[in-house]
C-alpha positions in Angstrom: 68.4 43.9 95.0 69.3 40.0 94.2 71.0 39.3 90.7 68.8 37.2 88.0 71.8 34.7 89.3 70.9 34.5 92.4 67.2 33.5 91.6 68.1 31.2 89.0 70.0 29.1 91.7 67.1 28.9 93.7 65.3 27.7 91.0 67.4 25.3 90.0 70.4 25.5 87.3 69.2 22.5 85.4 66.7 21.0 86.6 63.2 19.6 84.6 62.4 22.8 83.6 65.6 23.5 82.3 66.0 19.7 80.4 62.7 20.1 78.5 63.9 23.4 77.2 67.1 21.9 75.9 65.3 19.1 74.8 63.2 21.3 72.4 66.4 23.0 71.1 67.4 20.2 70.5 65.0 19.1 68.0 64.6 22.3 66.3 68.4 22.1 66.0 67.7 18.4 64.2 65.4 19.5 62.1 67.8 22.0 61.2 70.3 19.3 59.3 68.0 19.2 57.0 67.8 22.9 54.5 71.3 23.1 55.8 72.6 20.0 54.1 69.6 18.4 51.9 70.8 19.8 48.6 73.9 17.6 49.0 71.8 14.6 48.4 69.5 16.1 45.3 72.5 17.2 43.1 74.2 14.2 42.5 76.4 13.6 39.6 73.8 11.8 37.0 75.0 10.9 33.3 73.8 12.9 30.6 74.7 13.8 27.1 73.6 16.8 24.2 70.0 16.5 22.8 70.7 15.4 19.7 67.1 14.7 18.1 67.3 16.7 15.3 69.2 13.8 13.3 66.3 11.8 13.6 64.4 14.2 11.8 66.3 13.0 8.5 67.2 9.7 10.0 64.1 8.0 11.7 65.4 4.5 11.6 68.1 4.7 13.2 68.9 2.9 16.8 69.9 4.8 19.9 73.6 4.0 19.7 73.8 4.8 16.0 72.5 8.3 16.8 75.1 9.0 19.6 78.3 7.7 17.6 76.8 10.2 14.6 76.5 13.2 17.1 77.9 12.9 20.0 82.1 13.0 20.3 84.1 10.8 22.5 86.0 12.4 25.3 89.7 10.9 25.8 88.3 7.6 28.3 86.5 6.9 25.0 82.8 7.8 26.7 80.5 10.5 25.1 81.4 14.1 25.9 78.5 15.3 28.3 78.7 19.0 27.0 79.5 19.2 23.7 77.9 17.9 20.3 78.5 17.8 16.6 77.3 20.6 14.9 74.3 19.7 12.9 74.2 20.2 9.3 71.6 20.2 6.8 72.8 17.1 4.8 70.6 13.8 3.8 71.8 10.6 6.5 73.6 8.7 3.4 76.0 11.9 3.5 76.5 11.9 7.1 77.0 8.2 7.7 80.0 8.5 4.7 81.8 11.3 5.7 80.8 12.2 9.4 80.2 14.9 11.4 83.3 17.3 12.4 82.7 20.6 13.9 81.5 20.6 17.6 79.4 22.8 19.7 78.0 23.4 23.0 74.4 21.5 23.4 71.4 23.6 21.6 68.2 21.9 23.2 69.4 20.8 26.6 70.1 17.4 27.6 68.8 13.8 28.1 69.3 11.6 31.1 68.9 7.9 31.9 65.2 7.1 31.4 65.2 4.9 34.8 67.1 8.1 36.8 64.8 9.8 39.6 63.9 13.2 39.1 66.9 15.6 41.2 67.8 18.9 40.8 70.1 18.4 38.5 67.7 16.4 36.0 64.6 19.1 37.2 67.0 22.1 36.5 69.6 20.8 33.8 72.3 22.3 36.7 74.6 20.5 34.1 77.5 21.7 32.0 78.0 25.8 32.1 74.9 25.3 34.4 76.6 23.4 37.0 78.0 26.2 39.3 74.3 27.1 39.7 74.4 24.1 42.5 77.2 26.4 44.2 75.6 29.6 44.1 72.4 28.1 45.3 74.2 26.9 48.5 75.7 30.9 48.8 72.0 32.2 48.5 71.1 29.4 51.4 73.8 31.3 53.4 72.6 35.0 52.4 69.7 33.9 53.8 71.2 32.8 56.7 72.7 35.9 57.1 69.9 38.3 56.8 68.2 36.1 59.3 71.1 36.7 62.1 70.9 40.6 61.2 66.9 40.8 62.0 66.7 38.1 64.3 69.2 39.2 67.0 67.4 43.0 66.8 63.9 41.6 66.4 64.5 39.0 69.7 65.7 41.8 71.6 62.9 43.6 71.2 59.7 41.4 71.0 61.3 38.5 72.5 62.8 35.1 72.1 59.7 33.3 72.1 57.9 34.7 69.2 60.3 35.1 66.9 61.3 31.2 67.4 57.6 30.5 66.9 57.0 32.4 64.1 60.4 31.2 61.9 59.7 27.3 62.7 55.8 28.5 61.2 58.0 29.9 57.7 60.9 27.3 57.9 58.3 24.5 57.3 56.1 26.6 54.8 58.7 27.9 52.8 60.9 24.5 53.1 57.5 22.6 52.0 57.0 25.5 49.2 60.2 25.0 47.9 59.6 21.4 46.2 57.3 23.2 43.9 59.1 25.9 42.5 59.0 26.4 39.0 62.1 27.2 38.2 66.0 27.7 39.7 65.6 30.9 40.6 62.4 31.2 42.2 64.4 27.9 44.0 66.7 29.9 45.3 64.6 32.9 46.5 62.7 29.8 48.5 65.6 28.8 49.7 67.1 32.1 51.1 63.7 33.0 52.9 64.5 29.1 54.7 67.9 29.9 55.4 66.8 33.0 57.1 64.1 30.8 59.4 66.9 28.6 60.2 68.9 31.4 61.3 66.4 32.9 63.1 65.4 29.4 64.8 68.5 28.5 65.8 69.5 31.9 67.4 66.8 32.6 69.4 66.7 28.9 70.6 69.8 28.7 71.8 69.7 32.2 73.5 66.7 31.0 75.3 68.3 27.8 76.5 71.2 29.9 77.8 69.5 32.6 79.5 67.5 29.8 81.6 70.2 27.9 82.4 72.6 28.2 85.2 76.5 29.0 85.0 77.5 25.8 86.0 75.1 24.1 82.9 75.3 27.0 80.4 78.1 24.8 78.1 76.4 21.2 79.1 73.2 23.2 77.6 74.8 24.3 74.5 77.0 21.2 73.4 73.5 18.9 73.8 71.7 21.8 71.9 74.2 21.9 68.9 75.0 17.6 69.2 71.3 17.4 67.6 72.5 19.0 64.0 75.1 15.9 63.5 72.4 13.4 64.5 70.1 15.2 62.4 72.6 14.6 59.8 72.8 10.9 60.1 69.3 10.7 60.0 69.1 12.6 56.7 71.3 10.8 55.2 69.1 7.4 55.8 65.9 9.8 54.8 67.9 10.2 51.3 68.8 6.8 50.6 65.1 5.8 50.4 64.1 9.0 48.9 65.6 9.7 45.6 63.2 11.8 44.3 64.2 15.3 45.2 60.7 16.5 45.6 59.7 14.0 48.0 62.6 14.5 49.7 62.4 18.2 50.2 58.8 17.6 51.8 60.0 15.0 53.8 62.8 17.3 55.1 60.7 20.3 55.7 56.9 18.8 56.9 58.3 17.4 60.6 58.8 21.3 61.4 55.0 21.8 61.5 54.8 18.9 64.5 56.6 21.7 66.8 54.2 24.1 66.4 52.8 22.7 69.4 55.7 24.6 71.4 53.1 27.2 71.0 51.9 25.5 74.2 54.6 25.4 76.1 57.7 27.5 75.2 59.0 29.8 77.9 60.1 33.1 77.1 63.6 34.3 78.3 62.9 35.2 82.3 66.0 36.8 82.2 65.0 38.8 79.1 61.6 39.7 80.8 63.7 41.7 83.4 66.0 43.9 81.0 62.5 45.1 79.4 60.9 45.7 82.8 58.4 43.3 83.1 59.1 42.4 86.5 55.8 40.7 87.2 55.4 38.4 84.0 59.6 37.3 85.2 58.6 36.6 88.2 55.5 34.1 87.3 57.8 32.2 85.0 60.1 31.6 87.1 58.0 30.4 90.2 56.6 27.8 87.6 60.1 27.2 87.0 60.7 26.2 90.4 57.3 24.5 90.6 58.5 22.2 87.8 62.2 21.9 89.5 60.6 20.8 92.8 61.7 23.6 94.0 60.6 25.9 96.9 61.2 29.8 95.5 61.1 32.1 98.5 58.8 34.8 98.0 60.9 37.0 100.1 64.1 36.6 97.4 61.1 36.5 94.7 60.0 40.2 95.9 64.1 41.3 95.3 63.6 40.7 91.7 62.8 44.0 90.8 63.8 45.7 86.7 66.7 48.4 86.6 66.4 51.4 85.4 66.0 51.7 82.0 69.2 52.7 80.1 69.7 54.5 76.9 68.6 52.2 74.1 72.1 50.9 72.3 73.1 50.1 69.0 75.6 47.9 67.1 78.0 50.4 67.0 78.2 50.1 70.9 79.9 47.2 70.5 83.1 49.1 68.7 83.3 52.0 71.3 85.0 50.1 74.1 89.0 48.6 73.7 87.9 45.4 75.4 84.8 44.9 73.5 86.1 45.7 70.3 89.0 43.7 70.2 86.5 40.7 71.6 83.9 41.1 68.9 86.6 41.8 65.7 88.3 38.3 66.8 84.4 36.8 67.6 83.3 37.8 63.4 86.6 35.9 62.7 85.8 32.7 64.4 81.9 33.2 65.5 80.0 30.9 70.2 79.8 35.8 71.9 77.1 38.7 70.7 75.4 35.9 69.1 73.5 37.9 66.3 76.3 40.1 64.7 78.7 37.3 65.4 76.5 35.0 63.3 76.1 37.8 60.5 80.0 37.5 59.7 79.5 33.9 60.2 77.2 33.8 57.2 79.2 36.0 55.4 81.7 32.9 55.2 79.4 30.4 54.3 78.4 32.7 51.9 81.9 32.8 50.3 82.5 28.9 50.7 80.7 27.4 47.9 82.1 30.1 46.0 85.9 29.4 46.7 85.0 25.6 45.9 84.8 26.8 42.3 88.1 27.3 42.7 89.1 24.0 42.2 89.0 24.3 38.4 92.2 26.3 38.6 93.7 24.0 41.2 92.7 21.7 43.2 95.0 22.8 46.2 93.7 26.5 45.9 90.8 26.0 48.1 92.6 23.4 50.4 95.0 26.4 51.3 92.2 28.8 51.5 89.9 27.1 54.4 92.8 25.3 56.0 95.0 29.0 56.7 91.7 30.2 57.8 90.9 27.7 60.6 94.4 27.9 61.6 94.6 31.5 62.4 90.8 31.2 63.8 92.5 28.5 66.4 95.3 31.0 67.1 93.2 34.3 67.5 91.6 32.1 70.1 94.0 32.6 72.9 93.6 36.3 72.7 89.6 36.0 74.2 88.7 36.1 77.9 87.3 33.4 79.7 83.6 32.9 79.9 83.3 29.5 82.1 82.2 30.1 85.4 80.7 33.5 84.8 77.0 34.8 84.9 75.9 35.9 81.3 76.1 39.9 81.6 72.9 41.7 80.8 74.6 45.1 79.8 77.5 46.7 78.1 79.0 48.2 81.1 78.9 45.3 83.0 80.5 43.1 80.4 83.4 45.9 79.6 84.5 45.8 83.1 84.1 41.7 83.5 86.7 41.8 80.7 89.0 44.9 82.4 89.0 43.0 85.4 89.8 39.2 83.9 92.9 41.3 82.1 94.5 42.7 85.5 94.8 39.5 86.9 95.8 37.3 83.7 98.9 36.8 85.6 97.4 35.2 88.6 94.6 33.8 87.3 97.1 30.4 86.4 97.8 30.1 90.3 94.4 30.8 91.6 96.0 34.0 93.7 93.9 37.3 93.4 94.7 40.8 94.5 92.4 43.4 94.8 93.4 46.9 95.6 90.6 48.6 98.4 91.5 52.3 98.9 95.5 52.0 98.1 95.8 48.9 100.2 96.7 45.3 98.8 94.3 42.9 100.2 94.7 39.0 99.7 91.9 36.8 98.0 91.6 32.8 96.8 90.3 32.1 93.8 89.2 28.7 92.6 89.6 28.4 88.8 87.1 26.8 86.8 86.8 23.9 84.2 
């Protein structure tokens, strides 16, 4: 029987086929930039002081700086306080303009911003004052979402495959995205935006599983980097998109709308060959990839074709085959640690993080150095645990557990002579002599 591998060469590694696939990971992956970072741009510091109307009720006349030297305190620049007011009294305006206003308070009836200001979040929401950390725990919702779309995705893909469940979470990333610009209120906001961040998720894990599992060993990382270089542009371009846009609804349809023009992958997305095979559908593999080849230029020989035939099927796994091996558990505690292997699960204790981030940013207000500390220790030791993981370039992507567990047994016997390229295999007692060329 001939490995997926084998085929795949025939094929071609990357070839036209293979470049139009990365190309639309690509701009899922751009669109992408957009729930990820979009907020940044909607919840802007703006000016604001305490609603302070109620003084007009006794003193009609008066002008609008009269009214904020009566009730608003100074902070120690000399500008008004944003947060805090004078408590009001129930005195005529001859009383208050002789003697003043003393005590201070927390603002009663919200806020007012500058009349020529465009309407944000933080105008839209009052995310102001005690309601300022909302912003934060928005952005921690955003990442529970991500994270409940990394658990379902990665089981869901496995079983129904890549294809549709990249369809159907572009069809709810642009709904939901476009949905959330009228939500009317923060937390049906945030709701919104956890069912996006989820979509996202989902998006970019089966995308870029996909685009691996089509592309050949010697392309798999070309594939990848291109795939994930589209998020930064993606970023530049938002930040253009928010320079004209300034009002935050407008924005968030802009952002979220362009999804719908990929719904024409409909069309023409693949599903995973390779993945076809594991779930024994030998014959729908096999016309994928001859179109593959067609597209390639590529003669596929249907002698080889005919080799392509599905293994048995094995015992349905679980996550908690992941933890039963040495090898494999020591690979996927250091892979939730610093996420690239198992690409769900990983992704789960990815989110997990981002979850936490915006969170430990409110640390700030006990010292600015606190959260410094926190994230830089953390990518240290992630750079460190690094050196402990076994070397993927060069190698065919493993289809099962088995297989993997003894890639990784094998890669640790001959650590020692993997830096000088010599290999020894032991055959039946007896030392026998092998070259190995290392790979870059």
């Amino acid at each position: 029987m001939t490995s997926f591998g084998e085929i795949l060469k025939s094929v071609g590694d990357f070839g036209r086929f293979q470049k139009c696939l990365v190309l639309m990971v690509s701009l899922s992956s751009f669109l992408a930039a957009f729930p990820l970072f979009g907020q940044m741009f909607m919840v802007l510091h703006v000016p604001h002081h305490c609603d302070t109307n109620w003084i007009r009720e006794i003193g009609p006349n008066m002008t609008k700086e009269e009214q904020l030297n009566l009730t608003i305190p100074r902070s120690p620049p000399g500008s008004y306080e944003e947060c805090q007011m004078y408590t009001p009294v129930e005195k005529d305006i001859d009383s208050i303009l002789k003697y003043g206003l003393n005590a201070t308070e927390k603002c009663r009836k919200g806020w007012v911003y500058p009349a020529e200001q465009e309407q944000t979040l933080v105008t839209q929401f009052d995310l102001v004052c005690d309601r300022k950390e909302l912003s934060n725990i928005s952005q921690s919702i955003l990442m529970l979402g991500f994270l409940l779309g990394a658990v379902i995705s990665g089981t869901v893909s496995d079983r129904i495959g890549r294809r549709p469940v990249a369809l159907l979470s572009l069809l709810v990333m642009g709904a939901f995205g476009v949905g959330t610009a009228f939500a009317p209120n923060f937390y049906i906001y945030m709701a919104l935006r956890c069912i996006v961040g989820a979509a996202v998720s989902s998006v970019s894990l089966s995308m870029v599983t996909l685009g691996t599992e089509w592309v050949g060993v010697s392309y798999r990382a070309h594939s990848v980097t291109l795939g994930n270089s589209a998020v930064p542009v993606g970023q530049i371009a938002l930040a253009g998109v928010a320079y004209g846009i300034r009002n935050w609804k407008l924005l968030q349809i802009a952002g979220s709308a362009p999804v719908f023009g990929l719904l024409f992958y409909i069309w023409i997305l693949p599903e995973s060959a390779r993945w076809l095979v594991t779930k024994g559908k030998s014959e729908e593999a096999k016309t994928l990839l001859q179109k593959a080849a067609c597209v390639n230029n590529r003669r596929l020989p249907p002698e080889l074709l005919n080799q392509l035939t599905c293994e048995k099927k094995n015992k349905s796994g679980n996550v908690l085959d992941l933890f039963r091996k040495q090898q494999q558990r020591n690979v996927i505690l250091i892979m939730f640690y610093i996420w690239q292997s198992s690409l769900g699960l990983c992704s789960m204790s990815s989110r997990v993080g981002g979850i936490l981030s915006p969170l430990i940013g409110l640390l700030d207000k006990y010292h600015p150095s606190v959260s410094m500390v926190i994230f830089g220790s953390t990518s240290v030791i992630a750079g460190t645990l690094c050196f402990l993981l076994t070397e993927t370039c060069g190698k065919e992507l493993q289809d099962h557990m088995e297989a993997a567990v003894a890639s990784q047994r094998s890669c640790e016997n001959v650590m020692s002579n993997c830096e000088t390229g010599s290999l020894k295999l032991k055959e039946d007692g007896q030392d026998t002599g092998h070259t190995r060329s290392t790979h870059f």
